[in-house]
C-alpha positions as CSV (number, residue, x, y, z in Angstrom):
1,X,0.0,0.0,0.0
2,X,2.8,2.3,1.2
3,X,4.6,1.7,-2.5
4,X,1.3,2.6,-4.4
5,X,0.8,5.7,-2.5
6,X,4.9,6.7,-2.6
7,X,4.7,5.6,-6.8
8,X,0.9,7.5,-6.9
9,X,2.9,10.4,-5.4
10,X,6.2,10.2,-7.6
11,X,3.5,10.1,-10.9
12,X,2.0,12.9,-9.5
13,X,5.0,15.2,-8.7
14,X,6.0,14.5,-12.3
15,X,3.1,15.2,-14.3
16,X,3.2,18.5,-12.0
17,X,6.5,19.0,-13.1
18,X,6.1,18.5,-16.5
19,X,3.0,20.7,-16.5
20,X,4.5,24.1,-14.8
21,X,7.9,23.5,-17.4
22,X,5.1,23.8,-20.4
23,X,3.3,26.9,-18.6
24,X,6.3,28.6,-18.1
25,X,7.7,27.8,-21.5
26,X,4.5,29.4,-23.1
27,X,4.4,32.6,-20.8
28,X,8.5,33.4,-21.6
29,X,7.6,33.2,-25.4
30,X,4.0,35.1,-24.8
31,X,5.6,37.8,-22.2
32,X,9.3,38.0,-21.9
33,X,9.6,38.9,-18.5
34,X,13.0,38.2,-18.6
35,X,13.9,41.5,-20.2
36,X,12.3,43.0,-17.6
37,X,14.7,46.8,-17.7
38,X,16.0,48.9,-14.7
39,X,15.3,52.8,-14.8
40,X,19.2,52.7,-15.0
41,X,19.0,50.9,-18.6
42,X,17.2,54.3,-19.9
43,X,19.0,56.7,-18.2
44,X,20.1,58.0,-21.9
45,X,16.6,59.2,-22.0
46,X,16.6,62.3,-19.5
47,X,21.1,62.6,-19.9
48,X,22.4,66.1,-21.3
49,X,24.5,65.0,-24.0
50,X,28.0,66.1,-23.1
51,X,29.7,64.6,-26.8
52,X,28.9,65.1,-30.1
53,X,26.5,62.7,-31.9
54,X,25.4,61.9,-35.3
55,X,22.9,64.8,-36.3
56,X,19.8,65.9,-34.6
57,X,16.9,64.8,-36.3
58,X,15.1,67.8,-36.2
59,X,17.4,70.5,-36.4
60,X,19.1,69.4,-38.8
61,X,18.7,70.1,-42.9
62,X,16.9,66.9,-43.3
63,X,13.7,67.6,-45.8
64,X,11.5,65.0,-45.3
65,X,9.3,64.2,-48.1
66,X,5.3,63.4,-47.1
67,X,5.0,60.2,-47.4
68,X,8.1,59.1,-48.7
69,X,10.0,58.3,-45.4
70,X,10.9,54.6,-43.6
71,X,11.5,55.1,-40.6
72,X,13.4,52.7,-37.6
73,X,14.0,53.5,-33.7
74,X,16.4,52.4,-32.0
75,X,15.4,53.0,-27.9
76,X,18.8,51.3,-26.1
77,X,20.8,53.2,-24.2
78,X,24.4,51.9,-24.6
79,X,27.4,53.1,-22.4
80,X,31.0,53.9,-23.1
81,X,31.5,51.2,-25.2
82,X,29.3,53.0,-27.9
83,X,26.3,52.2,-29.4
84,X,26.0,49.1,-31.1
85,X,24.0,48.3,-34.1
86,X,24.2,44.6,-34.8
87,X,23.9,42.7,-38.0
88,X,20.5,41.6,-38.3
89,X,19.3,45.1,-37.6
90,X,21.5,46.9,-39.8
91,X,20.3,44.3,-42.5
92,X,16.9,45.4,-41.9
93,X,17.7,49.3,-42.7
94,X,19.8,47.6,-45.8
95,X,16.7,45.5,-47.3
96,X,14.1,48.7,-46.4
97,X,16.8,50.9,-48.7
98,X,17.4,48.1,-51.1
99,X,14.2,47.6,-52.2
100,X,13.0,51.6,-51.7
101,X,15.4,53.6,-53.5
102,X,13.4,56.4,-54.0
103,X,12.3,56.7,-50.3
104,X,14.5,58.0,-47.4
105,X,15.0,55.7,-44.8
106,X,15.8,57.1,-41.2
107,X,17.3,55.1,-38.1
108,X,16.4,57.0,-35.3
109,X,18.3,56.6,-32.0
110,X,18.2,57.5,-28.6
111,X,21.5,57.3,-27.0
112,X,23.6,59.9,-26.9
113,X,27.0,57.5,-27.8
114,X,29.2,57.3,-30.7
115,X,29.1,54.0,-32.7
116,X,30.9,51.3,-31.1
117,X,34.5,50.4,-33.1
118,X,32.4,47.2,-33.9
119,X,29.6,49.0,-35.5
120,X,31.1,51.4,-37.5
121,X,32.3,49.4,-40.0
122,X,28.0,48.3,-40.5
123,X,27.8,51.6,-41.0
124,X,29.6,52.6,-43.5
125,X,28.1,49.9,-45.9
126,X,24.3,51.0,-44.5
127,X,25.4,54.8,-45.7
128,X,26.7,53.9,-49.3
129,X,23.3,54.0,-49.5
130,X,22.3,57.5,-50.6
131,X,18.7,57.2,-49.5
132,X,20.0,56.3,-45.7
133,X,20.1,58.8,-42.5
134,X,20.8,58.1,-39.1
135,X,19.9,60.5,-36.3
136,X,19.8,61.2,-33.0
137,X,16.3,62.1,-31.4
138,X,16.0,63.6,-27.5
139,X,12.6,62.1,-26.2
140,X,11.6,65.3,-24.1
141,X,11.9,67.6,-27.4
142,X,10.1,65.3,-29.2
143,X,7.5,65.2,-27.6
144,X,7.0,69.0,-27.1
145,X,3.5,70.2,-28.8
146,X,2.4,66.9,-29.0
147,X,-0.9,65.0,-27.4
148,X,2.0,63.1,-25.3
149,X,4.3,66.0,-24.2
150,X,2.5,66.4,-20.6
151,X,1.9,62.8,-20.8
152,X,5.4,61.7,-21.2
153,X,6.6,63.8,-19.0
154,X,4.9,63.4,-16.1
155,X,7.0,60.0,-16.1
156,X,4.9,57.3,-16.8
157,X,7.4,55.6,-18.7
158,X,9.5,55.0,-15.6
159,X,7.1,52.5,-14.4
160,X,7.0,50.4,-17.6
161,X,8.2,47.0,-16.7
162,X,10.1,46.8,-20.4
163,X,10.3,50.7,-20.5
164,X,13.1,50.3,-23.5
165,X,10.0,48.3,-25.9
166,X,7.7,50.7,-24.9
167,X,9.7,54.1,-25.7
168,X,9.8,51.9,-29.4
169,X,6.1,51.9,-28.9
170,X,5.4,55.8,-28.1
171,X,8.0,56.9,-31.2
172,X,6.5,54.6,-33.7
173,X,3.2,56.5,-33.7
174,X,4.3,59.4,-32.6
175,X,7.1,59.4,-35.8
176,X,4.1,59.2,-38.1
177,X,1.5,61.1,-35.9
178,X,4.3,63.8,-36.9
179,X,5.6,63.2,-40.2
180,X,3.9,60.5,-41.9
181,X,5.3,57.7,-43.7
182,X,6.7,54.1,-43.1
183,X,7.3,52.3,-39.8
184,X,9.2,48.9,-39.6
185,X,10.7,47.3,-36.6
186,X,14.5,46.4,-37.1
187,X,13.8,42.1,-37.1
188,X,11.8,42.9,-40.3
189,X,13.9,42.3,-43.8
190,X,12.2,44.0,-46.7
191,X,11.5,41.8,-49.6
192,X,9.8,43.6,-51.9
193,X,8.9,47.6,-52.9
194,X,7.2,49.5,-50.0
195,X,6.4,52.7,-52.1
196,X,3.1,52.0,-53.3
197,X,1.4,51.3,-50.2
198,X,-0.4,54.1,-48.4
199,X,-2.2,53.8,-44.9
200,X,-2.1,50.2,-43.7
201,X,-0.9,47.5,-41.4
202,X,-0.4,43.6,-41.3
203,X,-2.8,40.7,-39.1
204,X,-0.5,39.3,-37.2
205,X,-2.9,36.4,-37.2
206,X,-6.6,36.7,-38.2
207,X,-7.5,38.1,-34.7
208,X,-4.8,40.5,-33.9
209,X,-3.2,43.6,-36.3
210,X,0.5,43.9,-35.4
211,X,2.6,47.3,-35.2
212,X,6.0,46.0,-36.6
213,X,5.0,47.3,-40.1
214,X,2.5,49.6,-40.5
215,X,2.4,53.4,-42.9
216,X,-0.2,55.9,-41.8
217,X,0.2,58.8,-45.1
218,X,-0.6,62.7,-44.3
219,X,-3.6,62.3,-46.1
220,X,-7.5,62.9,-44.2
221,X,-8.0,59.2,-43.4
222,X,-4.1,59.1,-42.3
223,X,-3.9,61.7,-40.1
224,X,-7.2,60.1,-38.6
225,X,-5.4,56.4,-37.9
226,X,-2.3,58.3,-36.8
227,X,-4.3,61.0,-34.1
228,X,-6.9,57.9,-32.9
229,X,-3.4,55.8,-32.3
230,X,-1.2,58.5,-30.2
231,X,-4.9,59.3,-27.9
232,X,-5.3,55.7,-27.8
233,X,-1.8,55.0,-26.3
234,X,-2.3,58.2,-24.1
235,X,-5.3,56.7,-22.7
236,X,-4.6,53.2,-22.6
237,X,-1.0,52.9,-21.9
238,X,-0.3,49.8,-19.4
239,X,3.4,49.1,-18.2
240,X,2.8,46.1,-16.8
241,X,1.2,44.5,-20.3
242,X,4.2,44.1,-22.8
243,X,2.2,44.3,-26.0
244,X,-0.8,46.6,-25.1
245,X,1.1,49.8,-26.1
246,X,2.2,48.5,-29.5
247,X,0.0,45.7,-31.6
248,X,-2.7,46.5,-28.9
249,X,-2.9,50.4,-29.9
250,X,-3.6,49.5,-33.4
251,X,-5.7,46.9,-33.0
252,X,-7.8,48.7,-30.8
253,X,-7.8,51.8,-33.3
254,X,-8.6,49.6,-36.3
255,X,-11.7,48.3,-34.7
256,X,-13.9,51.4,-34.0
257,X,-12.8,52.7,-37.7
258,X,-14.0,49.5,-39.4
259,X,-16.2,49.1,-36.5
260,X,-15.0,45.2,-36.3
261,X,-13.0,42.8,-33.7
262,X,-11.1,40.8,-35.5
263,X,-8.5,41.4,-38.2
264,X,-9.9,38.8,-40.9
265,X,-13.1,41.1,-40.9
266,X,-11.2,44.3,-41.4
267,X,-11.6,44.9,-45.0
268,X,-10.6,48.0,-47.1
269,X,-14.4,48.4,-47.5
270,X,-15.1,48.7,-44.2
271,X,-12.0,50.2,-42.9
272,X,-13.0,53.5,-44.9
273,X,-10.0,52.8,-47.2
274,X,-7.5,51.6,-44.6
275,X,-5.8,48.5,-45.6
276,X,-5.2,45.4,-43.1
277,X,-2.7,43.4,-44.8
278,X,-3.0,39.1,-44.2
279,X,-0.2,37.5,-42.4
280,X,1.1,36.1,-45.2
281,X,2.2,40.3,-46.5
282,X,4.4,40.7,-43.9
283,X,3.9,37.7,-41.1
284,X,4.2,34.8,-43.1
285,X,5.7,32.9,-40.2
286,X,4.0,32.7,-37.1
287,X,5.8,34.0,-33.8
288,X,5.1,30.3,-32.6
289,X,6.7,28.4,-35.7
290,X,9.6,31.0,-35.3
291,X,12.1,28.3,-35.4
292,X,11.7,27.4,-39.7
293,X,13.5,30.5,-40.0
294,X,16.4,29.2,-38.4
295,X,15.9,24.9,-39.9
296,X,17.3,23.7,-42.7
297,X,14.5,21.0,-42.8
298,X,11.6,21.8,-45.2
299,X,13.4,24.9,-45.7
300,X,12.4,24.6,-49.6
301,X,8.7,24.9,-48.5
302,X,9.7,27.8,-45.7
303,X,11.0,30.1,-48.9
304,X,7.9,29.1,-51.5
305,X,6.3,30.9,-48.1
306,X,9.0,33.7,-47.6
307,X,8.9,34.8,-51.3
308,X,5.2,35.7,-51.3
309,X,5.6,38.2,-48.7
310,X,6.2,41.7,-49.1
311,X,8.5,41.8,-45.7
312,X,9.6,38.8,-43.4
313,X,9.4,39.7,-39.5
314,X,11.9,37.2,-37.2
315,X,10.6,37.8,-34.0
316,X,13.4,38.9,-32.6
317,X,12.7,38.7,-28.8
318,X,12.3,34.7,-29.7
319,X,15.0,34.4,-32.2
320,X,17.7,36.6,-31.0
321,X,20.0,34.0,-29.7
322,X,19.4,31.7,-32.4
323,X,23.1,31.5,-34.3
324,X,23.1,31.6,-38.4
325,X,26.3,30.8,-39.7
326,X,27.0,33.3,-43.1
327,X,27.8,29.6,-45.1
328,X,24.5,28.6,-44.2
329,X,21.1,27.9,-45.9
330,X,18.7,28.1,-43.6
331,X,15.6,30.3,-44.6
332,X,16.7,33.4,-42.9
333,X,20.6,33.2,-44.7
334,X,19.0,33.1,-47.8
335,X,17.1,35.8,-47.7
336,X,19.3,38.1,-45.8
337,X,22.2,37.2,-48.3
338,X,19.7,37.9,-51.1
339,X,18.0,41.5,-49.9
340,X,20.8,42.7,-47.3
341,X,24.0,41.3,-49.2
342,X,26.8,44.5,-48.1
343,X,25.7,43.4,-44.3
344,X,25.7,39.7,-44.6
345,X,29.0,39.9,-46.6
346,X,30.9,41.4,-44.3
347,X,29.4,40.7,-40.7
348,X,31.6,38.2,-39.7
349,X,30.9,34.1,-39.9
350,X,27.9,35.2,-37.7
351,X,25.0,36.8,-38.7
């Protein structure tokens, strides 16, 4: 009896086990808690700049052209050391230029630091590019005459749990509340021409409408996504929820203008002209299959998939520590070598 009960318990205590691995498993790849930032990782965000930096964004002789800008944020605040742009994310900026020559692409950053010595060298191939700027941005000017200047700076960023995503969060709309244009994330590699495409966004799946891609234009119906987006945000801002203050602001927007829940029901039609692109524009792999990037098995079928998208996202909070040798040909090689080739030729034998 004693032996049932003790091998009863052991069963249970494994099963148990088993069952808490698989929850917690699913919550580190649905919330990544473990990036969890100190106010002392965005201390660049309130710092006087005492050195000289790339040049301002907005005081500088930049003209930026409605509707014909792509723009990318970069919210870390990096140390002496310099600040570091790494491959993937300079190959991003490379693709959106690549494939968008006659649209200005802008890297916005936060941190006051010169380029690492590692990251110059990126550089300098991203700025053969004519149609490439990078600038620095100060948060508090940015903000000033805005629907979040007495907002932001009352603080409320300070106590964001992942304050560093969500600064990415407040500049992506408030870029194109401002100026209009293109928004990408840097995990995204463009694969095709961006110009033609006027105030949309992408289903992440057919419930949700993700904000890693997403071009509000300066016309009526753009400046209407772009204001209901910043007020949303404003109003519904939520530290403690990772995604609410990104994908959530836009799918929350895009439902009272097409007046709709989910994205599969969010036609043109009834979006008054907006445009909610399927997964398969610029998600064509799910964050939860996020591993064919990186697998050389059915990595045939993977590309037939890849090449029918306009822009391939790589979920880099998943993916991030996943290794791709340049020799290789998994899916993600193969289309970095193909649409960011001066980055992937000269990053190293990692990518």
């Amino acid at each position: 009896m004693k032996k049932r009960l003790l091998w009863c318990g052991f069963t249970f205590a494994v099963v148990l086990l088993i069952l808490m691995i698989s929850t917690e498993s699913n919550i580190i790849q649905r919330i990544p808690f473990l990036d969890v930032t100190t106010i002392n990782g965005i201390r660049c965000y309130d710092e006087v700049s005492t050195t000289k930096s790339s040049l301002d964004f907005e005081t500088n002789t930049d003209k930026l052209t409605s509707g014909r800008n792509i723009f990318f944020h970069e919210t870390s605040c990096f140390g002496e050391e310099g600040l570091i742009l790494n491959a993937r994310q300079a190959c991003a900026i490379e693709s959106a230029a690549r494939m968008n020559p006659s649209m200005t692409v802008y890297l916005l950053f936060i941190s006051k630091s010169e380029f690492s010595n590692s990251t110059r060298e990126i550089v300098r191939h991203l700025l053969n590019y004519s149609n490439v700027r990078i600038r620095h941005i100060d948060p508090q000017k940015y903000v000033k005459e805005t629907p979040l200047d007495a907002w932001y700076t009352s603080g409320v960023l300070k106590k964001s749990h992942w304050p560093v995503s969500h600064m990415s969060d407040i500049l992506r709309y408030l870029t194109l509340w401002k100026y209009g244009g293109i928004y990408l994330d840097l995990d995204v590699v463009v694969t095709s021409s961006l110009e033609n495409l006027t105030n949309f966004a992408g289903a992440e799946d057919w419930d949700d409408v993700a904000a890693g891609v997403m071009g509000f234009d300066m016309s009526k119906l753009g400046r209407r996504v772009a204001d209901a987006c910043v007020r949303d945000l404003r109003k519904n801002f939520r530290g403690d929820v990772w995604g609410n203050n990104g994908p959530g602001v836009i799918t929350r927007t895009l439902q009272k203008l097409c007046a709709t829940t989910y994205a599969r029901d969010m036609t043109t039609n009834r979006c008054h002209g907006f445009t909610v692109y399927p997964p398969s524009v610029f998600y064509p792999i799910h964050y939860k299959k996020w591993k064919k990037y990186f697998e050389i098995k059915d990595s045939n079928v993977t590309l037939k998939t890849l090449n029918k998208a306009k822009a391939i996202h790589v979920w880099n909070n998943l993916s991030k520590a996943e290794k791709v040798r340049v020799n290789s040909n998994v899916p993600y090689a193969v289309i970095a070598r193909k649409y960011c080739p001066h980055v992937f030729n000269n990053c190293g034998k990692i990518f």
